[in-house]
C-alpha positions as CSV (number, residue, x, y, z in Angstrom):
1,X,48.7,20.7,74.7
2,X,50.7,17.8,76.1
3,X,54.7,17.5,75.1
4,X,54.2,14.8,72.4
5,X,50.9,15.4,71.4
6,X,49.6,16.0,68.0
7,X,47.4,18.4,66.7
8,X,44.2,17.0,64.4
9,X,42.4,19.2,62.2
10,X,38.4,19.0,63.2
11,X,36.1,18.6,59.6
12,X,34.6,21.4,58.2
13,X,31.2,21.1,57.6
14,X,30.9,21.2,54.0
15,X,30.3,23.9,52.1
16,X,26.6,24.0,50.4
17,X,27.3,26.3,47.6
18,X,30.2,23.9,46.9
19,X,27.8,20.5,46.8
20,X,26.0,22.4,44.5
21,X,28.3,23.8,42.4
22,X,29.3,19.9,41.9
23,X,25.8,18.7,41.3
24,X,25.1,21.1,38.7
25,X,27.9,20.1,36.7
26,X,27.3,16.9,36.8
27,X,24.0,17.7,35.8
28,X,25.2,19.3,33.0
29,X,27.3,16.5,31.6
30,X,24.2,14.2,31.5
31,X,22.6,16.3,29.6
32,X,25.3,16.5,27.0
33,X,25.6,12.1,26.9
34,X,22.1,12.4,25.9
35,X,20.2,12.3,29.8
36,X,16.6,14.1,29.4
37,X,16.1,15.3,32.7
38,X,17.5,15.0,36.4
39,X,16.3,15.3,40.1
40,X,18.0,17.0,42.6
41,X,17.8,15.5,46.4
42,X,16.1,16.0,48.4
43,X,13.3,14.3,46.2
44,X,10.5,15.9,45.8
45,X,7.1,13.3,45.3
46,X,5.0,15.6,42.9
47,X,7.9,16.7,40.9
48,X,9.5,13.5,40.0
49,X,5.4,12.3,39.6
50,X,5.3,15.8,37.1
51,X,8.8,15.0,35.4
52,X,7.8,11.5,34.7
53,X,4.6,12.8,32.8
54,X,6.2,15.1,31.1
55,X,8.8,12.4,29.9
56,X,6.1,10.1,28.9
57,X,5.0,12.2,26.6
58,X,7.7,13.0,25.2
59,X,8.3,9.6,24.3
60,X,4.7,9.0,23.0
61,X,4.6,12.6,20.6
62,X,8.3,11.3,19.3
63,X,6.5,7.3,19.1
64,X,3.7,9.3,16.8
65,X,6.1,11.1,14.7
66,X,8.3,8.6,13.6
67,X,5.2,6.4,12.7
68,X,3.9,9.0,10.6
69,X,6.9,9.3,9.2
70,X,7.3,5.8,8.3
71,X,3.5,5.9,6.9
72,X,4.1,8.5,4.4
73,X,7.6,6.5,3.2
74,X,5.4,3.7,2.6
75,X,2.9,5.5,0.6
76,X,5.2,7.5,-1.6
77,X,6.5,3.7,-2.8
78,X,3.7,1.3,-2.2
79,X,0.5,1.2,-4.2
80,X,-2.2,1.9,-2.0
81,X,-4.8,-1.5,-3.4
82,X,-2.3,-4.1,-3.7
83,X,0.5,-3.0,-0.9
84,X,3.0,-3.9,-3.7
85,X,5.9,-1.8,-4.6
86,X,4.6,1.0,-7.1
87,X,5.8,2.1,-10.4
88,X,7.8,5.1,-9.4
89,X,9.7,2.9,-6.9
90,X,9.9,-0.2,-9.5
91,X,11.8,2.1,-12.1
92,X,13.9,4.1,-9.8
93,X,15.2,1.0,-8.3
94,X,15.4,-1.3,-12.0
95,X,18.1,0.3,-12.9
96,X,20.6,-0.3,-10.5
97,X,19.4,-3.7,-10.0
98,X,20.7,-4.2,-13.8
99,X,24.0,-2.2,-13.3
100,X,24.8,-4.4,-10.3
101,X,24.0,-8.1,-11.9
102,X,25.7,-6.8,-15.2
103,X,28.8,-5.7,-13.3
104,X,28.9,-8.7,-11.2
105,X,28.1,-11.0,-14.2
106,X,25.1,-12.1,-12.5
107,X,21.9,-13.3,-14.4
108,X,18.6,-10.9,-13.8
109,X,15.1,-11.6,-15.2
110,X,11.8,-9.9,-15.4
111,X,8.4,-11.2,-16.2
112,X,5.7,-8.8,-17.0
113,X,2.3,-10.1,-16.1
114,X,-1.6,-8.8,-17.1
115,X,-5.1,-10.0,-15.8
116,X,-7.3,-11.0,-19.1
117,X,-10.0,-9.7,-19.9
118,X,-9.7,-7.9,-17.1
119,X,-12.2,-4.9,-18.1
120,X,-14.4,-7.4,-18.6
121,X,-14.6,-7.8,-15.0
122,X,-15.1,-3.8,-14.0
123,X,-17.6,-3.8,-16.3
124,X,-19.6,-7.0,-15.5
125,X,-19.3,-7.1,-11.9
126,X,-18.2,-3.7,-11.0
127,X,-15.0,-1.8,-10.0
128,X,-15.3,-3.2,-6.5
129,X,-14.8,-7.0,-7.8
130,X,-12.0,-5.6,-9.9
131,X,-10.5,-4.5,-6.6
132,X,-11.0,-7.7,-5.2
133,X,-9.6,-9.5,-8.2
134,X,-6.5,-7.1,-7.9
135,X,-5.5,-7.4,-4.1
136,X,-6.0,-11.3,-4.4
137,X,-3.9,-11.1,-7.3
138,X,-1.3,-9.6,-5.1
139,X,-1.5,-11.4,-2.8
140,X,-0.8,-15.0,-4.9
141,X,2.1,-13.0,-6.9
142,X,3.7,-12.5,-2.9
143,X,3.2,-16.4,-2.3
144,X,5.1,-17.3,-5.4
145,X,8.4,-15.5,-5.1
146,X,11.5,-14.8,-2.9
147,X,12.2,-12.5,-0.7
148,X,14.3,-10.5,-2.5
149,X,12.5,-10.3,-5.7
150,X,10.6,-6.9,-6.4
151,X,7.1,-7.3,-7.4
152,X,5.4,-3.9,-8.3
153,X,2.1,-3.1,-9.4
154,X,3.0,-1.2,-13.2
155,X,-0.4,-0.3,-13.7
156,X,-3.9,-1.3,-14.0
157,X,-4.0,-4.4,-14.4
158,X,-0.6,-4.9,-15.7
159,X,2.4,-5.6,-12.7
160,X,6.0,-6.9,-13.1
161,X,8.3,-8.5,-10.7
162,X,12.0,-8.5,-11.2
163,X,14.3,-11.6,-9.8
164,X,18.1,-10.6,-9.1
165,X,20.5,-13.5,-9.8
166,X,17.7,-15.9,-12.0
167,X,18.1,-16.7,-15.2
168,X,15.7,-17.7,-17.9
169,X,15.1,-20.8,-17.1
170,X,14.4,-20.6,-13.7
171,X,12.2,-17.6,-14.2
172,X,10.1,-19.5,-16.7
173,X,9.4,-22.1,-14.3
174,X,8.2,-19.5,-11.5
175,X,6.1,-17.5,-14.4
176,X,4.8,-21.1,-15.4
177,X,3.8,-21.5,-11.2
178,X,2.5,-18.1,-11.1
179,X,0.1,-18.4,-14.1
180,X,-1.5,-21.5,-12.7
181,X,-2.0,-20.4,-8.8
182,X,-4.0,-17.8,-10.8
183,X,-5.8,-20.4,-12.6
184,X,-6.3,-23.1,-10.2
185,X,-8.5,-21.2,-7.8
186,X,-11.8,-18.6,-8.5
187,X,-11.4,-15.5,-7.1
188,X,-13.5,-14.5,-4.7
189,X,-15.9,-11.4,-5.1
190,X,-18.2,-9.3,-3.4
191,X,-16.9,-10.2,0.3
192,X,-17.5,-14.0,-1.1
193,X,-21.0,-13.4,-2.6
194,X,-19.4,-14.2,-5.9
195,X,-16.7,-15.8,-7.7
196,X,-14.7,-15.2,-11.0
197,X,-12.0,-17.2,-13.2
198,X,-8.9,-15.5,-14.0
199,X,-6.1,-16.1,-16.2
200,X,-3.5,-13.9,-16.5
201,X,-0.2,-13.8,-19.7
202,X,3.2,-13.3,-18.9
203,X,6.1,-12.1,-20.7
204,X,9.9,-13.0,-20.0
205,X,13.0,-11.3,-20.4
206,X,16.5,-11.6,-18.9
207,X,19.4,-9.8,-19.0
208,X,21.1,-10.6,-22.1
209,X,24.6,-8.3,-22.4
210,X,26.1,-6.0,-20.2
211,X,24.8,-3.4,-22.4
212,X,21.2,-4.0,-21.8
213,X,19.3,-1.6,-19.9
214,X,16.6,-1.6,-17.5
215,X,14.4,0.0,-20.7
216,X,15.5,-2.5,-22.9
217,X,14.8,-5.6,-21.0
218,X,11.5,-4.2,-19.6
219,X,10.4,-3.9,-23.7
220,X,11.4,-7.4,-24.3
221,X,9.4,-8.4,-22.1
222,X,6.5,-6.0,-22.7
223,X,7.0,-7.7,-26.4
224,X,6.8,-11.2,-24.8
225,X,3.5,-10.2,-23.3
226,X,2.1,-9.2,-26.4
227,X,2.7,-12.2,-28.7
228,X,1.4,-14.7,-25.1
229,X,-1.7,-12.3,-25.7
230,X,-1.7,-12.9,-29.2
231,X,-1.4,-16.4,-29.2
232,X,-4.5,-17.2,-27.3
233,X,-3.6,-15.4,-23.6
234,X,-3.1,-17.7,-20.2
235,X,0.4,-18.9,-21.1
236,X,4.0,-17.6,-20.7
237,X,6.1,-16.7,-23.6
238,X,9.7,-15.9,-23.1
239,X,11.9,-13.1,-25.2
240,X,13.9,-14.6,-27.7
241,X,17.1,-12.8,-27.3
């Protein structure tokens, strides 16, 4: 070595056992933020090609199972004719629909509604045409209200549909437009082979006191129903509290 001159340290070659040491670590901390698998280089063609597969179909079983899922939520609250909200889901969600607008002093009303004559129809035309009468009937009961009323098939023949923050007069007015869409237009039958008037009686109540509960205002209007039927059928009549 020259007088003056300074040594340099020549590069290692790098130690293999240490490049992996470092790659499966960081391997391992993908896998903990949520990374589903990992390739190591050099690539290999007919592993990614098998990883990729395998991946895929991961994705589709977990596409499946969440679908199912989502079908059987819907048919433990829907009712399977009408696609309405069933009864089981109508009165365990009433009731803290009436706690909330009584606590919030916010007006709540609830119209109970029934085909007429409507066994007059399964047994004159057949249970099929009472289907068809039913999901139609759905269907114009959708077309009538908001969003964020709850319109449930009760039973039957017999549904109800509750509207959050509406009070008795506005709820008359959209019983009033329900019962005439039904009216207005024959229902059709038999994949259209035939066609049937229908009429259907509402009853009204509202929320009246903050003591009222879901079962009280669901009898008034159940009461309501029963005089519009007594009084000739096809009309509204409202609760008189």
């Amino acid at each position: 070595m020259q007088p003056g001159a300074v040594a340099r340290a020549h590069p290692q070659p790098a130690d293999p056992h240490h490049r992996r040491g470092r790659g499966q670590r960081a391997a391992a901390a993908g896998l903990e933020i949520g990374v589903n698998d990992y390739l190591v280089r050099p690539i290999d063609r007919n592993e990614l090609v098998a990883r990729a597969r395998t991946q895929i179909r991961k994705k589709r079983y977990g596409e499946r199972l969440r679908d199912n899922v989502q079908q059987s939520i819907e048919m433990a609250i829907t009712d399977s004719l009408t696609s309405l909200y069933n009864r089981r889901y109508m009165e365990s969600h009433l009731g803290s629909l009436v706690e909330q607008a009584a606590s919030r002093g916010k007006p709540l009303s609830l119209l109970v509604l029934d085909i007429d004559y409507f066994k007059s129809v399964n047994d004159g035309f057949g249970h099929d045409a009472g289907d068809d009468v039913l999901r139609e009937f759905a269907t114009r009961i959708r077309k009538s209200i908001r969003g964020i009323d709850l319109a449930c098939r009760y039973g039957g023949e017999e549904f109800v549909v509750v509207m959050p923050e509406t009070d008795m007069a506005v709820a008359a007015v959209v019983a009033e437009r329900i019962r005439r869409r039904i009216a207005s237009e024959p229902f059709q039958i038999n994949q259209g082979a035939g066609s049937l008037d229908v009429t259907i009686s509402i009853g009204l109540a509202a929320l009246a006191t903050v003591d009222d509960s879901a079962a009280t205002i669901l009898k008034r209007a159940d009461q309501a129903l029963y005089r519009a039927k007594r009084d000739g059928r096809n009309r509204v009549v409202a609760d008189a509290a």
